[in-house]
MIKOLPA-686079 format. One line per 4 residues: number of its first residue (from 1); their letters; for each residue x, y, z of C-alpha. Coordinates in nm, 2 decimals. Last residue first. Layout:
NUM	A	X:Y:Z  ...;
This chain:
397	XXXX	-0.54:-9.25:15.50  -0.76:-9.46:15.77  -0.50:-9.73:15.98  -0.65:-10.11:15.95;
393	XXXX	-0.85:-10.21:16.21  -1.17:-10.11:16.13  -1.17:-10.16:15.69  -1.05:-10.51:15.79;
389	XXXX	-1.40:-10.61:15.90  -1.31:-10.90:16.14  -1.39:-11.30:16.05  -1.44:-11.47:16.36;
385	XXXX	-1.29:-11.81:16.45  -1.01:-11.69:16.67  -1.00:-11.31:16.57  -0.99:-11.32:16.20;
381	XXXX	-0.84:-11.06:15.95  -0.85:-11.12:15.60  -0.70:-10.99:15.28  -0.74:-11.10:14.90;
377	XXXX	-0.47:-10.84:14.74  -0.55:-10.75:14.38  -0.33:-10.70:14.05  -0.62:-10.73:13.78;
373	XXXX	-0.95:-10.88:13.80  -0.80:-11.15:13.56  -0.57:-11.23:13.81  -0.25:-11.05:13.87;
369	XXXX	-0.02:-11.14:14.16  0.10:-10.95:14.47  0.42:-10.98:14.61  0.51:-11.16:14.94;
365	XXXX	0.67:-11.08:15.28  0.85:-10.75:15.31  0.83:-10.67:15.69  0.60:-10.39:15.79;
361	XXXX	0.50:-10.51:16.12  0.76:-10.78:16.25  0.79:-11.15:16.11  0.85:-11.49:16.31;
357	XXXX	0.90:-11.82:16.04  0.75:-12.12:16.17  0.63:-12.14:15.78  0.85:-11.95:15.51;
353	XXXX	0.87:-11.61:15.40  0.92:-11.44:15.03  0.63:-11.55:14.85  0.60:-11.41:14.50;
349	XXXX	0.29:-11.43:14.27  0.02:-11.35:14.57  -0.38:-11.40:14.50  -0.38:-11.45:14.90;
345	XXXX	-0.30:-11.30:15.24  -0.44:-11.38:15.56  -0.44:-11.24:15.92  -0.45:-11.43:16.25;
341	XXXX	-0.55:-11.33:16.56  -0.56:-11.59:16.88  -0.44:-11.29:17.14  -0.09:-11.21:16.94;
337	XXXX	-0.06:-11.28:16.58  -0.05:-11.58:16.35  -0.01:-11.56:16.02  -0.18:-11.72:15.74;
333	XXXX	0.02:-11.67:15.37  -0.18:-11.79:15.05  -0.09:-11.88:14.67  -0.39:-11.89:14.45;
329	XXXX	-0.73:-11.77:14.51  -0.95:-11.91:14.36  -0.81:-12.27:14.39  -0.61:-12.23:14.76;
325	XXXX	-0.20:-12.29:14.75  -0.07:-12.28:15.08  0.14:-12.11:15.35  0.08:-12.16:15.70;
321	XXXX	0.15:-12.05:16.04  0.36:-11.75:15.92  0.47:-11.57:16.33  0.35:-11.23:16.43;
317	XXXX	0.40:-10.89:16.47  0.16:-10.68:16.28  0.02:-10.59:15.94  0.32:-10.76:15.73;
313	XXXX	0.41:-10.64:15.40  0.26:-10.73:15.04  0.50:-10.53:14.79  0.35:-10.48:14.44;
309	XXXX	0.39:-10.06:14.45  0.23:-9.95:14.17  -0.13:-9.92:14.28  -0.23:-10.25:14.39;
305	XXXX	-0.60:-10.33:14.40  -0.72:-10.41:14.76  -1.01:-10.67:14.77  -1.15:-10.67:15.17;
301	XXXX	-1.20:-10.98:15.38  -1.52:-11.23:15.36  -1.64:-11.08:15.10  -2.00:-11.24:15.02;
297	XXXX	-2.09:-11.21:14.67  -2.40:-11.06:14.43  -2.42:-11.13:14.07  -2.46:-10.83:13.80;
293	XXXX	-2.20:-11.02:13.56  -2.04:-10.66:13.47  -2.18:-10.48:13.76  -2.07:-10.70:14.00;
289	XXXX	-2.21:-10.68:14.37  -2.08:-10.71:14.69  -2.17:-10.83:14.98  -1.96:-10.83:15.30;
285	XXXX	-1.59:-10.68:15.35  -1.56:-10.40:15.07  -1.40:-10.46:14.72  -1.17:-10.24:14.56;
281	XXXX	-0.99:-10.12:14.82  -0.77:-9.87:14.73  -0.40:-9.95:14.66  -0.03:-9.95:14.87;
277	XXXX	-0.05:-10.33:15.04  -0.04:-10.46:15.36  -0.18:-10.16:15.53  -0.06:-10.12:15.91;
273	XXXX	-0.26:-10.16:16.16  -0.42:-9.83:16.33  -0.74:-9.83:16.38  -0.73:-10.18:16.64;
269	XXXX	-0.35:-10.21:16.70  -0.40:-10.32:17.09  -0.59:-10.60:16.98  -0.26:-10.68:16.81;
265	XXXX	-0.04:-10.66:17.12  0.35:-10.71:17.04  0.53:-11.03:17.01  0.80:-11.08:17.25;
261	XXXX	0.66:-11.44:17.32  0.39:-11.55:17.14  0.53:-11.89:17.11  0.52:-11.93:17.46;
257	XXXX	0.18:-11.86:17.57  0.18:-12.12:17.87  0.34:-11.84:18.05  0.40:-12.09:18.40;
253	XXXX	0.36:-11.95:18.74  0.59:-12.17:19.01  0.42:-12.37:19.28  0.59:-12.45:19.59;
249	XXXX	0.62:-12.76:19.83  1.00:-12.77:19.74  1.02:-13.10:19.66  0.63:-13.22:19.64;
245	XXXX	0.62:-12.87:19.43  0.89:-12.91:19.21  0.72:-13.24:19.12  0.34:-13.12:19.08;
241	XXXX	0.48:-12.81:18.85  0.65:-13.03:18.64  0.37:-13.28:18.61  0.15:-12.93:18.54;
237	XXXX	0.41:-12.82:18.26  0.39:-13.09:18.11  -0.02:-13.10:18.12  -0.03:-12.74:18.02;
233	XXXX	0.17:-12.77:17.70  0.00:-13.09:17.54  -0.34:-12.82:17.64  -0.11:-12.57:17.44;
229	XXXX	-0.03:-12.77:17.14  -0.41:-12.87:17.11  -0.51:-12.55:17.14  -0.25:-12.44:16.85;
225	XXXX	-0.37:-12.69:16.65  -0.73:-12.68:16.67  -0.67:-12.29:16.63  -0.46:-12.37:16.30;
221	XXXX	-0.69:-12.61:16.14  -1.00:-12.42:16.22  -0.80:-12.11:16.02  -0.73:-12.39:15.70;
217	XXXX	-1.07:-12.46:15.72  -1.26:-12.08:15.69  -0.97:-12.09:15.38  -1.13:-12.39:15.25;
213	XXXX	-1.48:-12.25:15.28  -1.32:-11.91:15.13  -1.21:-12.09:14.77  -1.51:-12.20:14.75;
209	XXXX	-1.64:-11.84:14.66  -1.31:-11.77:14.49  -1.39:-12.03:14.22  -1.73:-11.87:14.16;
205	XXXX	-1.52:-11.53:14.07  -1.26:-11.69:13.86  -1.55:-11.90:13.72  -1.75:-11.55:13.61;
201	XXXX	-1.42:-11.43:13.42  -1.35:-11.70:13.18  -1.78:-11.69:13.11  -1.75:-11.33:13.08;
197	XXXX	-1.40:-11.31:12.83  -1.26:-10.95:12.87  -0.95:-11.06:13.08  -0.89:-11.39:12.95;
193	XXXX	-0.63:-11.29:12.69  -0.43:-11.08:12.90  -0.44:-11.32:13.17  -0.27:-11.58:12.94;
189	XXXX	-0.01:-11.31:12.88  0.06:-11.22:13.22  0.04:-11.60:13.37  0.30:-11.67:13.07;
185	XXXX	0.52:-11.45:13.19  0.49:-11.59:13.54  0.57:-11.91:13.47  0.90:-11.81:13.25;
181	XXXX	1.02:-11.54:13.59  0.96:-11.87:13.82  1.13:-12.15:13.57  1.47:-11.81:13.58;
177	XXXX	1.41:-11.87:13.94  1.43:-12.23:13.94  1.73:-12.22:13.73  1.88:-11.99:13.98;
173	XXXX	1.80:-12.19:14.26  1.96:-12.53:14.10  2.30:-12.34:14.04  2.30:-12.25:14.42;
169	XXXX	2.29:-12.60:14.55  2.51:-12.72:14.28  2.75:-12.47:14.44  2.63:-12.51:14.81;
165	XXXX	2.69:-12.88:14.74  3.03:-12.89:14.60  3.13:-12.62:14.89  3.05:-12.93:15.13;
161	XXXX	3.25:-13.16:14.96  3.53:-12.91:14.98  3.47:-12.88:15.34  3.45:-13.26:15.40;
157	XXXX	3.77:-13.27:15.25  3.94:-13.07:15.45  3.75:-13.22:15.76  3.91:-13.54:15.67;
153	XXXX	4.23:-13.39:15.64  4.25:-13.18:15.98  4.16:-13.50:16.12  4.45:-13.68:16.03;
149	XXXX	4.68:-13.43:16.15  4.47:-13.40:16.49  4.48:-13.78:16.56  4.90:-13.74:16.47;
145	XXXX	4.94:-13.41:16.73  4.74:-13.59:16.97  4.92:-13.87:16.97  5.28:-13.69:16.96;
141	XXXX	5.15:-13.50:17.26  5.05:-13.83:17.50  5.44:-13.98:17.38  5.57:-13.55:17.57;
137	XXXX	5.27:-13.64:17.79  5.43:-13.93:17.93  5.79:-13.81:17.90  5.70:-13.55:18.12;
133	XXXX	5.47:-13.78:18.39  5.84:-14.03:18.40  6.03:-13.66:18.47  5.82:-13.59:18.77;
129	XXXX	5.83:-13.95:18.91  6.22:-13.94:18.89  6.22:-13.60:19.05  5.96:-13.72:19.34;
125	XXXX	6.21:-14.05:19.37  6.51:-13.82:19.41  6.37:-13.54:19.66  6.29:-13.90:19.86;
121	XXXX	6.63:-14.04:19.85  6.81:-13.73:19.98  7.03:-13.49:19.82  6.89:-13.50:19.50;
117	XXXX	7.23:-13.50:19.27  7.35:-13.83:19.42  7.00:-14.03:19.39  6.93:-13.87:19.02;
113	XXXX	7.25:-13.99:18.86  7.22:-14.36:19.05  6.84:-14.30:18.90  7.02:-14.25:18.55;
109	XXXX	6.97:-13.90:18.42  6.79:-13.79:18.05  7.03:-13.53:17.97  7.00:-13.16:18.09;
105	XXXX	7.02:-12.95:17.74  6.88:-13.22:17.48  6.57:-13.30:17.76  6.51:-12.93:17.75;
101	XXXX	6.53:-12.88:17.35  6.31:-13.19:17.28  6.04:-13.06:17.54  6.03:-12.75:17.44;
97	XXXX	6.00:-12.92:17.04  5.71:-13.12:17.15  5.53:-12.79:17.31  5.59:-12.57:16.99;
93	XXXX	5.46:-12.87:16.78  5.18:-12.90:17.03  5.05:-12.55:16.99  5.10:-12.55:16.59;
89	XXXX	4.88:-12.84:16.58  4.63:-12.64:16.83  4.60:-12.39:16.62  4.62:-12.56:16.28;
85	XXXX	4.30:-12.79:16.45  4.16:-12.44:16.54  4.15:-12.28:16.18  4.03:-12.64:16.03;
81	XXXX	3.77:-12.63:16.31  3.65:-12.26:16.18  3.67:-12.38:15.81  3.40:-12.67:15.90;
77	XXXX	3.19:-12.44:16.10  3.17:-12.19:15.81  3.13:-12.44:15.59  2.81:-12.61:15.78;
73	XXXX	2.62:-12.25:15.80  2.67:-12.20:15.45  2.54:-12.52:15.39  2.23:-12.45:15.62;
69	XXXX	2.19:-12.09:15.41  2.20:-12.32:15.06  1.95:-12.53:15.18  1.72:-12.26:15.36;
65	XXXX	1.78:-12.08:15.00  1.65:-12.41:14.82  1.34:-12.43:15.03  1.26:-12.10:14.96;
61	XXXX	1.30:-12.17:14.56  1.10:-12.51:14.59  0.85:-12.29:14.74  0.84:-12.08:14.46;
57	XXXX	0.83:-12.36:14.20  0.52:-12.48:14.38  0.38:-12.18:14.40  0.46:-12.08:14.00;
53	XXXX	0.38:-12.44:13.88  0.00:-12.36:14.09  -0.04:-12.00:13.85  0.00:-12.20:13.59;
49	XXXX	-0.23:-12.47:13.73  -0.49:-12.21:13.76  -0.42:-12.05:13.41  -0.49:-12.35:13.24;
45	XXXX	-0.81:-12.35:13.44  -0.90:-11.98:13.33  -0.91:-12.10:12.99  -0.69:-12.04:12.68;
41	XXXX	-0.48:-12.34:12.72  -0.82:-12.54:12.65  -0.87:-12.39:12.27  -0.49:-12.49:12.22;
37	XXXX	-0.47:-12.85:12.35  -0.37:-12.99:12.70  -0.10:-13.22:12.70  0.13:-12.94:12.79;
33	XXXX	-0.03:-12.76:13.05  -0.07:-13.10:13.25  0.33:-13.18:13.18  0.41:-12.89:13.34;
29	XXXX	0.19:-12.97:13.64  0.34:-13.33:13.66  0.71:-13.14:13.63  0.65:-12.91:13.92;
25	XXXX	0.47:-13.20:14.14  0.80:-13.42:14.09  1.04:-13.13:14.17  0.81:-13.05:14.49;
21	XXXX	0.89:-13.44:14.60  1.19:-13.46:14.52  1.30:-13.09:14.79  1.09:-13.28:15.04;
17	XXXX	1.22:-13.60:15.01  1.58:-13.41:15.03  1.48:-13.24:15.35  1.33:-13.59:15.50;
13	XXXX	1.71:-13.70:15.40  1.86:-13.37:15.59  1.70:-13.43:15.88  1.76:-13.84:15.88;
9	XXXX	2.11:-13.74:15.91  2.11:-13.47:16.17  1.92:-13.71:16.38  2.18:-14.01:16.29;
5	XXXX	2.46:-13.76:16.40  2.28:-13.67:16.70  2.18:-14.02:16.81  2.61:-14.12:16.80;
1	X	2.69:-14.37:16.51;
């Protein structure tokens, strides 16, 4: 087996591990909610692990499309070397059957034959040579022509088994999706019932508060990350460099910012970002405080409460570096812009990117979720390890 074939292979069976492994967490969470007994499904911890099955499952969901897009991408390819193989069977038919009618016409001529008609010994060894190479590739043809027969089959029914697999690939997404839609129903009504209940209400809010340590993580994740792919970056580049250089005795410039590439300048957008969501803000960046539990928080971001419009859309060019589920505050998108920026989007219900994944300004990435607030974008800009005051950046109405 050739290293690309065994690459491709253990690719798809750390996909499939992947694709178990969320299908495993889904049914532990379901079966969480179930043991539980009536007076505890009515708590804002029930809905917390609802609110997980609907991240999980939603992830499962994006996974499933990448599936289905890669076995797209497979039976196209398939179907085009079917095409080609008929092409090129065709071809040699046409060739074989030239050949057939040409050696049918002049005979196939004895060297006494060949010696009289060429004139001169040497005109009939080159003709006896030529017509040995024809009959070579005329046997060379029919090989071909067999090895391309067979293989038109086997890739036939690699093509159907392929087609098997987008179908059952496809069947499995729409279930999940109809499991999404059930989840979320029961996130509504469960809210619906939590919404005027203090003590319900009071651990949403003290939940949130942790919630923001782990997010303040998450962002010294990322930077550690990306400094210490860019340091791995600047070493190869410098052996590189060192070699061309002992050749050449130059010294090329290197853009060690490579992932940023083509992105636009956030700093640049300073006043004039775009919102991510149609609302008001609801609660400002710094401390806040509730009227109806009269406590004082730190907002680390700003609260924006949707209006009708439940679309959360990118601020700026960037790539997702991470997608998670937070306690608090639910499912979250981190993206990374230009010039170590990186915004972040929480309390979402739908999540429509996936990680690695470059997106421009205004591009459709999530929905926002309902929490027993209401229907309310958590959103944070930090530039490296500093959290901004959204309310400057983004564009004034």
């Amino acid at each position: 087996m050739s290293f690309v074939l065994l690459a491709q292979e253990q690719e798809i069976s750390v996909r499939k591990d992947e694709l178990t492994r969320l299908k495993e967490e889904i049914k532990k969470l379901e079966l969480e909610v179930k043991e539980k007994s009536s007076k505890e499904k009515k708590t804002f911890a029930t809905l917390e692990s609802l609110k997980k099955q609907a991240y999980v499952i939603n992830i499962l969901i994006n996974k499933l499309k990448k599936e289905e897009e890669q076995k797209e991408r497979e039976i196209s390819s398939s179907v085009s070397e079917i095409d080609n193989l008929e092409k090129e069977i065709v071809s040699l038919k046409e060739s074989y059957a030239r050949s057939i009618t040409g050696m049918y016409k002049y005979g196939n001529p004895s060297d006494i034959d060949l010696l009289v008609n060429s004139g001169s010994v040497n005109k009939a060894l080159l003709r006896k040579k030529y017509l040995q190479r024809f009959s070579q590739k005329r046997e060379s043809d029919i090989v071909h022509l067999k090895r391309n027969i067979d293989k038109i089959s086997s890739v036939k029914i690699r093509l159907e088994k392929e087609r098997d697999e987008k179908n059952l690939l496809a069947a499995e997404k729409l279930k999940e999706e109809s499991n999404l839609k059930t989840r979320m129903k029961e996130n509504t009504q469960l809210i619906s019932l939590l919404k005027k209940n203090k003590t319900e209400l009071k651990k949403e809010i003290d939940s949130k508060r942790k919630a923001e340590g782990k997010i303040t993580a998450l962002i010294n994740k990322l930077i550690a990350d990306a400094e210490k792919k860019r340091k791995a970056e600047l070493e190869r580049l410098a052996k590189l460099e060192k070699n061309k250089s002992e050749v050449q005795g130059e010294v090329p410039v290197a853009d060690y910012d490579l992932d940023m590439a083509g992105l636009s300048s956030f700093k640049a957008m300073k006043g004039r970002l775009n919102w991510p969501l149609q609302g008001k803000i609801k609660l400002k960046f710094g401390e806040n405080k509730n009227p109806l539990l009269n406590t004082v928080t730190l907002n680390y971001g700003v609260d924006i409460e949707a209006a009708k419009d439940l679309n959360v859309k990118c601020v700026a060019d960037g790539i997702v570096s991470a997608i998670d589920w937070i306690p608090g505050y639910g499912s979250v998108i981190i993206i990374t812009h230009s010039e170590d920026f990186r915004t972040v989007y929480s309390r979402l219900s739908e999540i429509f990117v996936t990680e690695g994944e470059k997106v421009k300004a205004g591009k459709l990435i999530a929905k926002v979720g309902e929490s027993i607030e209401g229907k309310i974008l958590h959103f944070e800009i930090w530039s490296s390890r500093n959290n901004q005051n959204p309310e400057i950046w983004l564009a004034r109405k």
